[in-house]
N, CA, C and O atoms as CSV, one atom per row, in Angstrom:
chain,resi,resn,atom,element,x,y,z
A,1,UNK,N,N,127.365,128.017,117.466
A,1,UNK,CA,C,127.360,126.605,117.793
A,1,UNK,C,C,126.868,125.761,116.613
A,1,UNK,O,O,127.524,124.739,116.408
A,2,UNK,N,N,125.689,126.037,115.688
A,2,UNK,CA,C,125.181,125.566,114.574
A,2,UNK,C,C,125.878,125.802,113.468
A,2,UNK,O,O,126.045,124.890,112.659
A,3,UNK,N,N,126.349,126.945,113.274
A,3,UNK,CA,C,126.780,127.468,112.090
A,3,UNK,C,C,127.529,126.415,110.682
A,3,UNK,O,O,127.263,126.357,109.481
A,4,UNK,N,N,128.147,125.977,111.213
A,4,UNK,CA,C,128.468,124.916,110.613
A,4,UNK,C,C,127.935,123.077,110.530
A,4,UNK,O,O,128.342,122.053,109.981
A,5,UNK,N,N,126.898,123.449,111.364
A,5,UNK,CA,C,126.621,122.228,111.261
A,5,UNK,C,C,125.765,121.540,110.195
A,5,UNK,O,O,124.991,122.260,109.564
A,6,UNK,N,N,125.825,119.812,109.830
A,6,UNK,CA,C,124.845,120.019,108.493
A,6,UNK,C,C,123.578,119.250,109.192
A,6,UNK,O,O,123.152,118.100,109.095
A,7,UNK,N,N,123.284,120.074,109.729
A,7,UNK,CA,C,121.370,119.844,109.978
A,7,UNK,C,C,120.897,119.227,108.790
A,7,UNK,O,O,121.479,119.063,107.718
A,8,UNK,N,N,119.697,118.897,109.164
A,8,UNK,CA,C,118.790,118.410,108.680
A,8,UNK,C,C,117.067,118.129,109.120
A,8,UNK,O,O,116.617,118.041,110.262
A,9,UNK,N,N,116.421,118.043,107.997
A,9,UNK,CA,C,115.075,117.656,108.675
A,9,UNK,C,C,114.268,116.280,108.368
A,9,UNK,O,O,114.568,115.458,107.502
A,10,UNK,N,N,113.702,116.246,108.835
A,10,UNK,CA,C,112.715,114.987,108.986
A,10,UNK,C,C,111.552,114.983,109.073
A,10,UNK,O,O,111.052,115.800,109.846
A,11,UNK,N,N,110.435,113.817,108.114
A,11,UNK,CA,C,108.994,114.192,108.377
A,11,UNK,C,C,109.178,112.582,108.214
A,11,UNK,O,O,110.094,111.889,107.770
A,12,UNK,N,N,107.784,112.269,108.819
A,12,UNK,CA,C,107.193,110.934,109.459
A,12,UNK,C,C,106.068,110.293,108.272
A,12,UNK,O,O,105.314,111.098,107.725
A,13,UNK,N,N,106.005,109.064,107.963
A,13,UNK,CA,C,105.189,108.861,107.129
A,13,UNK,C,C,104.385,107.145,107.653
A,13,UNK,O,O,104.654,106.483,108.655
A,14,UNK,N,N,103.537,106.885,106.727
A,14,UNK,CA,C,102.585,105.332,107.836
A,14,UNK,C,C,103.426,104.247,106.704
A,14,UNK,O,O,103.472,103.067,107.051
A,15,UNK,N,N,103.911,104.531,105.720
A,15,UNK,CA,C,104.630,103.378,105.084
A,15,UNK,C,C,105.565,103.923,104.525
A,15,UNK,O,O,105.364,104.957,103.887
A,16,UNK,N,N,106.604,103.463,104.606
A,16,UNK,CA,C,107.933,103.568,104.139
A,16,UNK,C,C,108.354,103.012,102.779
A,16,UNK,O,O,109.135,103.580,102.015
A,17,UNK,N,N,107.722,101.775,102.548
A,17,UNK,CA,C,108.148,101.151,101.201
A,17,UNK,C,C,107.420,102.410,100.271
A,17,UNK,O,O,108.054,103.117,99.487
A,18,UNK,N,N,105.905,102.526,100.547
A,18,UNK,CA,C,105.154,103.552,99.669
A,18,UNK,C,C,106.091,104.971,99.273
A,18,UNK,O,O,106.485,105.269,98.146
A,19,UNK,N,N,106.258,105.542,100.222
A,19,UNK,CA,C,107.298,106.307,100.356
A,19,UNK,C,C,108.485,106.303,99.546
A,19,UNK,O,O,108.759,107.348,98.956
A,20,UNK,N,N,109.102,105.481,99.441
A,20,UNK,CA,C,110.182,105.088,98.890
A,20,UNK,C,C,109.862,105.176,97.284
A,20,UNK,O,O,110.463,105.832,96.433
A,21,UNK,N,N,108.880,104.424,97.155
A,21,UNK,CA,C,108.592,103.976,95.690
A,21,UNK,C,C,107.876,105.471,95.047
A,21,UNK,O,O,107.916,105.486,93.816
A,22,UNK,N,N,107.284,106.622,95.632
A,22,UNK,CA,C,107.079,108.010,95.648
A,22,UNK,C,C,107.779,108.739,95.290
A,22,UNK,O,O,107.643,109.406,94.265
A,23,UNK,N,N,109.216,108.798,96.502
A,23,UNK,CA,C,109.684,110.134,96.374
A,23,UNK,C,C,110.608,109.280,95.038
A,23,UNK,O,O,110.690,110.014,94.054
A,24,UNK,N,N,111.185,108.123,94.871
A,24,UNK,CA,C,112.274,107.909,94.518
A,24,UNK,C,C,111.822,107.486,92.665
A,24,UNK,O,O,112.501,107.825,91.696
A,25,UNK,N,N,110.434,106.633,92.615
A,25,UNK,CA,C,110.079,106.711,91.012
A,25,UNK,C,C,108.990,107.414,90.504
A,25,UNK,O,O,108.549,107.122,89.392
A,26,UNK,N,N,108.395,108.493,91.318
A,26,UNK,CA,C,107.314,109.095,90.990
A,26,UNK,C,C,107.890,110.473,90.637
A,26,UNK,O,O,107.734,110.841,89.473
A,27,UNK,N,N,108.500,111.235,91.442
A,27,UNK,CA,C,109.191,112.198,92.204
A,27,UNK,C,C,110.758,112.161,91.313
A,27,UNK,O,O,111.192,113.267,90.990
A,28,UNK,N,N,111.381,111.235,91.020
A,28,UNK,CA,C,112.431,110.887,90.855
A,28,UNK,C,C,113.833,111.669,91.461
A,28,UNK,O,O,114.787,112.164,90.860
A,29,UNK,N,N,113.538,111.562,92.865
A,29,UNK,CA,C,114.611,112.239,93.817
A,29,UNK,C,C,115.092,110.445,93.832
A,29,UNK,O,O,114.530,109.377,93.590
A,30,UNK,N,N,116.828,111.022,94.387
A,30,UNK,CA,C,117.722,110.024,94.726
A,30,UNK,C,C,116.545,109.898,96.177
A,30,UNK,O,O,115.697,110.723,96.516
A,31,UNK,N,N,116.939,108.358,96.916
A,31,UNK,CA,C,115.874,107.965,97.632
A,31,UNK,C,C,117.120,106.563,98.046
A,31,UNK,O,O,117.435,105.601,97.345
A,32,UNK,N,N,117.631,106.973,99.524
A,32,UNK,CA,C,118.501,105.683,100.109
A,32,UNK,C,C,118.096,104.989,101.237
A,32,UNK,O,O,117.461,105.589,102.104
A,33,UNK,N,N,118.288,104.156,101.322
A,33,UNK,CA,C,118.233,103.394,103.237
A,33,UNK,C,C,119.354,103.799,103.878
A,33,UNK,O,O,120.524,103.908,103.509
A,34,UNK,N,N,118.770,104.012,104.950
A,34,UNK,CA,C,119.756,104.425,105.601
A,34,UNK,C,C,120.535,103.182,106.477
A,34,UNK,O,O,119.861,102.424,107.176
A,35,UNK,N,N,121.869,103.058,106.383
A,35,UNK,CA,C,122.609,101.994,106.591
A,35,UNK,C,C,122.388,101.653,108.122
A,35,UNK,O,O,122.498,102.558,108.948
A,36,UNK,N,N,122.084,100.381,108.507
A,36,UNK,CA,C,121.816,99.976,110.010
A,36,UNK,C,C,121.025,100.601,110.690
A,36,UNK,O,O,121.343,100.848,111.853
A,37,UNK,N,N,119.681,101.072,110.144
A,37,UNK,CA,C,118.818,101.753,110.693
A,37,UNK,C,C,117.300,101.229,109.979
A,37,UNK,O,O,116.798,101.883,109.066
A,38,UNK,N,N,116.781,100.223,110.413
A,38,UNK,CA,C,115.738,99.901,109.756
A,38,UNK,C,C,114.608,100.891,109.686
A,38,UNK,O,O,114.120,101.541,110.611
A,39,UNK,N,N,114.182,100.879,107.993
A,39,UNK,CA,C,112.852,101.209,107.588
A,39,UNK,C,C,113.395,103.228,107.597
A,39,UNK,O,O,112.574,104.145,107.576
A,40,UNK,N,N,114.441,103.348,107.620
A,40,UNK,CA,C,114.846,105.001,107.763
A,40,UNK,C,C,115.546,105.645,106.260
A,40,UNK,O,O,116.722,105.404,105.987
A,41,UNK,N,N,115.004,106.158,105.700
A,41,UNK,CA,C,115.189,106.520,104.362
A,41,UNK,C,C,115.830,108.076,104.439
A,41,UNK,O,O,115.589,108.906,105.316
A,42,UNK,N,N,116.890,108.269,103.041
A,42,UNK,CA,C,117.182,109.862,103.192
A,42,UNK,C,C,117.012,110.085,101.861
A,42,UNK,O,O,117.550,109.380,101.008
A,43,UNK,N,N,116.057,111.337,101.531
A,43,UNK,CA,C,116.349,112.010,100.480
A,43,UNK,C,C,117.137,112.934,100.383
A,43,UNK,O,O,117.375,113.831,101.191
A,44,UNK,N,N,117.815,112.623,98.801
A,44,UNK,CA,C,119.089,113.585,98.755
A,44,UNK,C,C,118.739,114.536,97.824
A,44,UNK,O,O,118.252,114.169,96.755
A,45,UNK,N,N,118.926,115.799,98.086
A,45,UNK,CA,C,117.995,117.060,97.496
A,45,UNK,C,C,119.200,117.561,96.863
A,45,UNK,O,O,120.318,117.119,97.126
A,46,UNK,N,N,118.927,118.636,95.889
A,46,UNK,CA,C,120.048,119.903,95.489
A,46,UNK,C,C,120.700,119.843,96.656
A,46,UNK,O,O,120.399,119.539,97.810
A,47,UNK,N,N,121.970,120.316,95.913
A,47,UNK,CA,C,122.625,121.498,96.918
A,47,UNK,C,C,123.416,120.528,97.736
A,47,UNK,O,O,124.354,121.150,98.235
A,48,UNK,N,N,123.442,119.102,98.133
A,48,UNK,CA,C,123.676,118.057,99.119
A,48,UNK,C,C,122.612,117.911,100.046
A,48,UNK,O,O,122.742,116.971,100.830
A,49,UNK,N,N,121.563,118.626,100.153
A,49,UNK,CA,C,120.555,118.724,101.153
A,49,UNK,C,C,120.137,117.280,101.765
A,49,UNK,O,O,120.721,116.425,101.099
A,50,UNK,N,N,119.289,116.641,102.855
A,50,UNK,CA,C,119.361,115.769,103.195
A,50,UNK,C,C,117.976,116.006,104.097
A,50,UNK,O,O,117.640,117.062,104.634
A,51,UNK,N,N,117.213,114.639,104.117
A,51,UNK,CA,C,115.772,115.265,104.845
A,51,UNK,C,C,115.585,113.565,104.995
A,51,UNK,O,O,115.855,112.607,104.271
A,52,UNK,N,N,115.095,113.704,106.067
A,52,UNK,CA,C,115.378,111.857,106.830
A,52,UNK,C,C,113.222,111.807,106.271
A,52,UNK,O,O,112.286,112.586,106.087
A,53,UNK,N,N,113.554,110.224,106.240
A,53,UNK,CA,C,111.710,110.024,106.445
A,53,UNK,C,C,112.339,109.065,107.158
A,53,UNK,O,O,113.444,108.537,107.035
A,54,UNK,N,N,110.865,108.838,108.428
A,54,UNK,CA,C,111.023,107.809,109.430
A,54,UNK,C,C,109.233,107.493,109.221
A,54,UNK,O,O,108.261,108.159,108.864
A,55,UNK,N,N,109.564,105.668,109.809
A,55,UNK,CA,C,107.854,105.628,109.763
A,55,UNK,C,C,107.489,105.572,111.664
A,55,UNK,O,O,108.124,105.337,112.692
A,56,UNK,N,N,105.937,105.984,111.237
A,56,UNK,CA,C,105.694,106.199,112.471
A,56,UNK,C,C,103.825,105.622,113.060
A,56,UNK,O,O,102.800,106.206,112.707
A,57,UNK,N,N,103.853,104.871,113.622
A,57,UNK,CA,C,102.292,103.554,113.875
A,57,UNK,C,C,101.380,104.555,113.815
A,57,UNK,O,O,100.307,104.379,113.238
A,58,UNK,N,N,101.631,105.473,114.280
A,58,UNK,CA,C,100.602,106.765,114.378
A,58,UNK,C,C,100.523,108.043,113.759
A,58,UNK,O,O,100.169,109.144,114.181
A,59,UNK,N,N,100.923,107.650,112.692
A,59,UNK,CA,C,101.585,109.212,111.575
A,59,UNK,C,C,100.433,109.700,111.332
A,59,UNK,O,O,99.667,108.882,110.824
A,60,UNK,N,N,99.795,111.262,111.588
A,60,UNK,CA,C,99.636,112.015,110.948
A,60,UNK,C,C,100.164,113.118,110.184
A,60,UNK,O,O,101.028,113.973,110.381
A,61,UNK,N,N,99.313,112.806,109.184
A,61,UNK,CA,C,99.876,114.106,107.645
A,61,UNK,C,C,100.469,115.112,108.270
A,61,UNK,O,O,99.930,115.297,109.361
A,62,UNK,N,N,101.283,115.794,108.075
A,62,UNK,CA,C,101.256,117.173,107.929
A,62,UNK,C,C,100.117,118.387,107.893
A,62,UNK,O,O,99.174,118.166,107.133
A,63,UNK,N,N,100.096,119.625,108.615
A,63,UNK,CA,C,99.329,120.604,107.948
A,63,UNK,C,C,99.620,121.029,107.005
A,63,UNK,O,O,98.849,121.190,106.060
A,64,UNK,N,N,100.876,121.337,107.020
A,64,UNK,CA,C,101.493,122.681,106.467
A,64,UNK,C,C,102.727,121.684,105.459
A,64,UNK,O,O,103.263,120.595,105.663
A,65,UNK,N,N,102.824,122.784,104.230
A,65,UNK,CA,C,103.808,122.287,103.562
A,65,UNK,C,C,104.920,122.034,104.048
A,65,UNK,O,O,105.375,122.770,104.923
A,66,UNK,N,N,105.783,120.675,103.486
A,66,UNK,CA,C,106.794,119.793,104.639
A,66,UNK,C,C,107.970,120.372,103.207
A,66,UNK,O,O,109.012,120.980,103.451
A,67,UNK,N,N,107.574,120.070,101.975
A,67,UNK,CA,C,108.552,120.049,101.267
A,67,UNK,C,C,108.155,121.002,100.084
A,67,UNK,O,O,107.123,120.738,99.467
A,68,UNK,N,N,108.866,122.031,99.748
A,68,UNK,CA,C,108.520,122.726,98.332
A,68,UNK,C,C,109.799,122.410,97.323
A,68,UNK,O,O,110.965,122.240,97.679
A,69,UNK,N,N,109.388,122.382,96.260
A,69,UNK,CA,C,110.648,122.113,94.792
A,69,UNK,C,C,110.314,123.016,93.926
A,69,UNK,O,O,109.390,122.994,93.112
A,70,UNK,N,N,111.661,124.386,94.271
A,70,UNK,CA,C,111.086,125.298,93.040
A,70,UNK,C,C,111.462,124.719,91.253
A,70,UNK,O,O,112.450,123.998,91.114
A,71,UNK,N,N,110.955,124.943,90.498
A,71,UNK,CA,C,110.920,124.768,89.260
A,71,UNK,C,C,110.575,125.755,88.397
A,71,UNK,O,O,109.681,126.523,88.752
A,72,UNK,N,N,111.210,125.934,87.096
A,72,UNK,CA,C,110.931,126.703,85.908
A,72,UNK,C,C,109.658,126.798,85.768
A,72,UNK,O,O,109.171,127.909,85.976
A,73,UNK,N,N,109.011,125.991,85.490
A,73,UNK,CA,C,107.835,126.077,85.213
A,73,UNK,C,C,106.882,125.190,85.777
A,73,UNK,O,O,107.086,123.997,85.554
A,74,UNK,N,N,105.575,125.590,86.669
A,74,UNK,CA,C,104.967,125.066,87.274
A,74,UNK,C,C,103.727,124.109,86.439
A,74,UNK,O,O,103.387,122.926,86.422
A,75,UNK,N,N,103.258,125.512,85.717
A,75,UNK,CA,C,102.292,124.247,84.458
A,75,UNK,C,C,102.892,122.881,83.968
A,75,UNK,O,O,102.460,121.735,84.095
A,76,UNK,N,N,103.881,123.307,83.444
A,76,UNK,CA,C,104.845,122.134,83.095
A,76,UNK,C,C,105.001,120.841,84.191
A,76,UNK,O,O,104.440,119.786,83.894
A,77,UNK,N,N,105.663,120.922,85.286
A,77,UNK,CA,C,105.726,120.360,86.341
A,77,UNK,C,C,104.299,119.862,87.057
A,77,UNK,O,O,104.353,118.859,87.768
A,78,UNK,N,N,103.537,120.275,86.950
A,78,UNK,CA,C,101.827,119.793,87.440
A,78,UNK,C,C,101.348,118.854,86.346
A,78,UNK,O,O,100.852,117.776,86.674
A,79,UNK,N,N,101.484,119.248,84.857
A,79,UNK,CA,C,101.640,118.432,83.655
A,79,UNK,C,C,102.185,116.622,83.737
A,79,UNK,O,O,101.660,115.509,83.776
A,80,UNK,N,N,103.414,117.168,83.731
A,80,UNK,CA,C,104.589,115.838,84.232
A,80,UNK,C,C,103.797,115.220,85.314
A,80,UNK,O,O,102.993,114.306,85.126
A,81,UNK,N,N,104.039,115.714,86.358
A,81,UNK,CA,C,103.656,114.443,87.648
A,81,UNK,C,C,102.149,114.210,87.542
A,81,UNK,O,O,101.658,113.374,88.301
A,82,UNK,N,N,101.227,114.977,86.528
A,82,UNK,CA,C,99.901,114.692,86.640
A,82,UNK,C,C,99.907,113.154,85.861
A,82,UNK,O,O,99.125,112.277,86.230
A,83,UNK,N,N,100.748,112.967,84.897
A,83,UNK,CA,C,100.837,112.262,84.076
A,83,UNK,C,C,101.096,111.018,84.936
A,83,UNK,O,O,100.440,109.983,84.817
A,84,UNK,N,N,102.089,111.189,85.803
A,84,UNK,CA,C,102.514,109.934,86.726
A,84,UNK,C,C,101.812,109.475,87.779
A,84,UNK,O,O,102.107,108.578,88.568
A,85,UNK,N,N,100.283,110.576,87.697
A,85,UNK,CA,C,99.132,109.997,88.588
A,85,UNK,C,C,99.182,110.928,90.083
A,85,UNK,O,O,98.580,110.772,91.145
A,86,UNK,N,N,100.128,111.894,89.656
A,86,UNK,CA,C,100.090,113.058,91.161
A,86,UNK,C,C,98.462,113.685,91.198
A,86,UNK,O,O,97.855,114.050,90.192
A,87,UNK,N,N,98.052,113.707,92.265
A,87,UNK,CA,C,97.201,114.539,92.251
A,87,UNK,C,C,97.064,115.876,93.107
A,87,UNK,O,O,97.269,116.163,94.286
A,88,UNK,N,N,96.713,116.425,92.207
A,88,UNK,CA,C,96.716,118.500,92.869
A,88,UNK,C,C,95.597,118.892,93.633
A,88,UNK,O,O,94.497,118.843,93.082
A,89,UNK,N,N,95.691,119.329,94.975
A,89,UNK,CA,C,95.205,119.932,95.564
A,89,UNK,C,C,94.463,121.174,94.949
A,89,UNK,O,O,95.018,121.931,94.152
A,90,UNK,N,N,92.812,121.368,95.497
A,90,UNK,CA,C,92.539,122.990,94.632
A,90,UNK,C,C,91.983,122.882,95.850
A,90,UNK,O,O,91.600,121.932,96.533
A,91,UNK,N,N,92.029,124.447,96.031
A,91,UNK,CA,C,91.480,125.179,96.814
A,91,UNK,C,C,90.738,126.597,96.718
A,91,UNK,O,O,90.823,127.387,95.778
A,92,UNK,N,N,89.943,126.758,97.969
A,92,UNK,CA,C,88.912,128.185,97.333
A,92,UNK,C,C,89.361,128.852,98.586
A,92,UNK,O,O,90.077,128.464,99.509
A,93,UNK,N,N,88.525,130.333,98.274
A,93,UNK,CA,C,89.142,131.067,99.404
A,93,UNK,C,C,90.256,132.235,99.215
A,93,UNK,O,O,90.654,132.669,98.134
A,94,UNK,N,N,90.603,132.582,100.306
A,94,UNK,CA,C,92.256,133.249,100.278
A,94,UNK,C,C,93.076,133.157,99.374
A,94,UNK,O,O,93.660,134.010,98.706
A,95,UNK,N,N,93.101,131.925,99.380
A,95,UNK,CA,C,94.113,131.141,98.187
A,95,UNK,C,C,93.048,130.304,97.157
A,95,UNK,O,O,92.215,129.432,97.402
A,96,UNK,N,N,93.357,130.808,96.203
A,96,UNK,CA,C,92.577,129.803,95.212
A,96,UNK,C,C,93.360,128.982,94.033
A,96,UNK,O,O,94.326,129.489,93.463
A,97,UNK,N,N,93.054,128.161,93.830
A,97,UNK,CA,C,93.559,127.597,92.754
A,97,UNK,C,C,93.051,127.313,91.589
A,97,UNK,O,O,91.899,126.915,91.758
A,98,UNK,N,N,93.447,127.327,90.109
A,98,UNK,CA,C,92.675,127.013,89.330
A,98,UNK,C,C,92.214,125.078,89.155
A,98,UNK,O,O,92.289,124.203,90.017
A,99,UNK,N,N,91.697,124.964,87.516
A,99,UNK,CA,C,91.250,123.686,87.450
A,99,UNK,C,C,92.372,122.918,87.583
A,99,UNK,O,O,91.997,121.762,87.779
A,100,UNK,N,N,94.138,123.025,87.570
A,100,UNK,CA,C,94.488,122.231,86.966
A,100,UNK,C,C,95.821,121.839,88.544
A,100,UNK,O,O,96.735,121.045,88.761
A,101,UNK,N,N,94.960,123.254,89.441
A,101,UNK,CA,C,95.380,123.021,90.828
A,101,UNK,C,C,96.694,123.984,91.166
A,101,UNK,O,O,97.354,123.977,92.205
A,102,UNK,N,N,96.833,124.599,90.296
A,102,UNK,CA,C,97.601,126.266,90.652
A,102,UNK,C,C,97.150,127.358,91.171
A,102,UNK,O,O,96.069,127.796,90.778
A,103,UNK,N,N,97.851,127.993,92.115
A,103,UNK,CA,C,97.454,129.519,92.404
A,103,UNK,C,C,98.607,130.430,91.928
A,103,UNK,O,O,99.812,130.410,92.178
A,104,UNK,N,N,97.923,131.153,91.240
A,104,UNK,CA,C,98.156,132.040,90.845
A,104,UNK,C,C,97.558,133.688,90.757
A,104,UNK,O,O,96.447,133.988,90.318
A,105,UNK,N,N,98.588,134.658,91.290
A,105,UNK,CA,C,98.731,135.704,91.868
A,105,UNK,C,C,97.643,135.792,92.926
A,105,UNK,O,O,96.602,136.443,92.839
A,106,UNK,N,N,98.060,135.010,93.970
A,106,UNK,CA,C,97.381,135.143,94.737
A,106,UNK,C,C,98.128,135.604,96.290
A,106,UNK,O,O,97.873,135.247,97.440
A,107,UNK,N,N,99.265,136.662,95.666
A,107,UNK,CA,C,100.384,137.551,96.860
A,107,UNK,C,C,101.959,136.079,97.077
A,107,UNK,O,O,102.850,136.077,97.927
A,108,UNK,N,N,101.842,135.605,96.551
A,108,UNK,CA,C,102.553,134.604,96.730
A,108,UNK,C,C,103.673,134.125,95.039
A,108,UNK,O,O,103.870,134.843,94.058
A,109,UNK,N,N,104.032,133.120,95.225
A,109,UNK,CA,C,104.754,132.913,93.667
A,109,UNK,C,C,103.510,131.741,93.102
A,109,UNK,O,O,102.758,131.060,93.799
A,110,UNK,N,N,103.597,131.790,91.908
A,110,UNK,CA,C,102.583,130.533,91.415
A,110,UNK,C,C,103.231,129.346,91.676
A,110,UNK,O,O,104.348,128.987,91.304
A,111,UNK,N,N,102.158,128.593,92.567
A,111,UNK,CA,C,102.236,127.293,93.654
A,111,UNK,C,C,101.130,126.051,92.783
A,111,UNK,O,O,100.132,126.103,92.064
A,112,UNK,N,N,101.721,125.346,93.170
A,112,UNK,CA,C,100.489,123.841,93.032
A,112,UNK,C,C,101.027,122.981,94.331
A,112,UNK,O,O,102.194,122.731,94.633
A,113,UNK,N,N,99.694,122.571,95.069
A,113,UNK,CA,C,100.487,121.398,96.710
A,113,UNK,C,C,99.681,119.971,95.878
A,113,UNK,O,O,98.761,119.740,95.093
A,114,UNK,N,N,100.614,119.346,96.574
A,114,UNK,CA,C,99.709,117.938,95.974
A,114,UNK,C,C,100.289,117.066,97.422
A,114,UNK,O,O,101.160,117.560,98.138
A,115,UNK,N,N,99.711,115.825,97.686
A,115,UNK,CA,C,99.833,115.054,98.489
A,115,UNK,C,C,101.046,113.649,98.655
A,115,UNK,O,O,100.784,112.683,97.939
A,116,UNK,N,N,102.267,113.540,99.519
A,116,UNK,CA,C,102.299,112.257,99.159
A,116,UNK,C,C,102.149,110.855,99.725
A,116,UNK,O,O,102.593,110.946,100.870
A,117,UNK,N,N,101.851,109.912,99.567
A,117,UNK,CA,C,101.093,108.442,99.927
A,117,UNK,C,C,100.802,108.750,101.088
A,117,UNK,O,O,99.627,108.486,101.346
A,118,UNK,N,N,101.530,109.329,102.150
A,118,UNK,CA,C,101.568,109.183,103.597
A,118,UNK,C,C,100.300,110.673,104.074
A,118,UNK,O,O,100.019,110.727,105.271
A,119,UNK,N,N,99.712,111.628,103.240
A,119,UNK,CA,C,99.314,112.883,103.434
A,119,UNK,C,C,100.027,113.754,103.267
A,119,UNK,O,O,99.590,114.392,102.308
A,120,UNK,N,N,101.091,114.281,103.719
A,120,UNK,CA,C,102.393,114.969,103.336
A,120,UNK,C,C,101.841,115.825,102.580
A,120,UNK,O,O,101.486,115.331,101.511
A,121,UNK,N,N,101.517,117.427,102.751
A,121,UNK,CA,C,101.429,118.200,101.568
A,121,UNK,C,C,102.715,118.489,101.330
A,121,UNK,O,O,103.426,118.516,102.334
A,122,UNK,N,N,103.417,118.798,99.911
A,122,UNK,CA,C,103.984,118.751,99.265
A,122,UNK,C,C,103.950,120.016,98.406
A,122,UNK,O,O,102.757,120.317,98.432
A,123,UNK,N,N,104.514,120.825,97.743
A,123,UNK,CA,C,104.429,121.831,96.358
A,123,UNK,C,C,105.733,121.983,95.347
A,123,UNK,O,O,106.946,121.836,95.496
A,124,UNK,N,N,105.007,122.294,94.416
A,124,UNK,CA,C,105.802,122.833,93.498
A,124,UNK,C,C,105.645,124.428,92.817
A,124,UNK,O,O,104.772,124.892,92.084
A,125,UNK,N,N,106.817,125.003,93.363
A,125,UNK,CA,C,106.494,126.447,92.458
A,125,UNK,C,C,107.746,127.389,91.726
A,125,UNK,O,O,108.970,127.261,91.711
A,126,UNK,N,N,106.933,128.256,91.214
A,126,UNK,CA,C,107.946,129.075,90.763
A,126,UNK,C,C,109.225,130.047,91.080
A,126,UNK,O,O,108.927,130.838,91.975
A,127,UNK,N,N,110.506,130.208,90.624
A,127,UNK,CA,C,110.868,131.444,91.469
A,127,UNK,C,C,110.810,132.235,90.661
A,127,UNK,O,O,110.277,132.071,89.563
A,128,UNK,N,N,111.410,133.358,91.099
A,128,UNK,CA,C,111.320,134.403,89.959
A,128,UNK,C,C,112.561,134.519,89.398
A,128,UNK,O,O,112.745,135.297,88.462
């Protein structure tokens, strides 16, 4: 019944303009309105992918990572958006991260999560 269908997902955020001005000049993903649908934005990912943001009076963040972007290189990429004022999540524990907000070999691929405007954890990591 799905198999062909082009799904999609959606996460909720408390401002939309913020949002916008995030994913689309921070982030520099394509970033549209969605036609006759106020305040409803789509990011357009690889691949044709498609992931709605809607705002919502009562948005809470996310727990759990909403969006990952693998990349060549993660130092590099934590570098870049650090520059554009991203800031990296560190963590202790299970998972640890170093100073610059990477984990590494920690059973997983080397990750950095960072936040966006709305809470939204977010990452960037490696593939192999």
């Amino acid at each position: 019944m799905f198999r062909d269908s082009n799904a999609f997902s959606g996460f909720s955020v408390n401002d939309v303009r913020k949002a916008k001005q995030f994913y689309g000049q921070i982030l520099g993903l394509e970033v549209s309105e969605v036609p006759d649908m106020e305040d409803l934005l789509e990011l357009h990912l690889g691949g044709g992918a498609k992931v709605l943001i809607y705002p919502k009076p009562d948005h809470k963040p996310a727990t759990f990572t909403i969006l990952n972007f693998p990349v060549d290189d993660v130092d590099k990429a934590v570098d870049v958006l650090s520059q554009r004022g991203v800031r990296f999540e560190h963590y202790e524990g299970d998972i640890k991260t170093d100073k610059k907000g990477i984990s590494r070999g920690n059973g997983s691929p080397t990750i950095a999560w960072f936040k966006d405007p709305a809470g939204n954890i977010l990452s960037v990591l490696e593939e192999d």
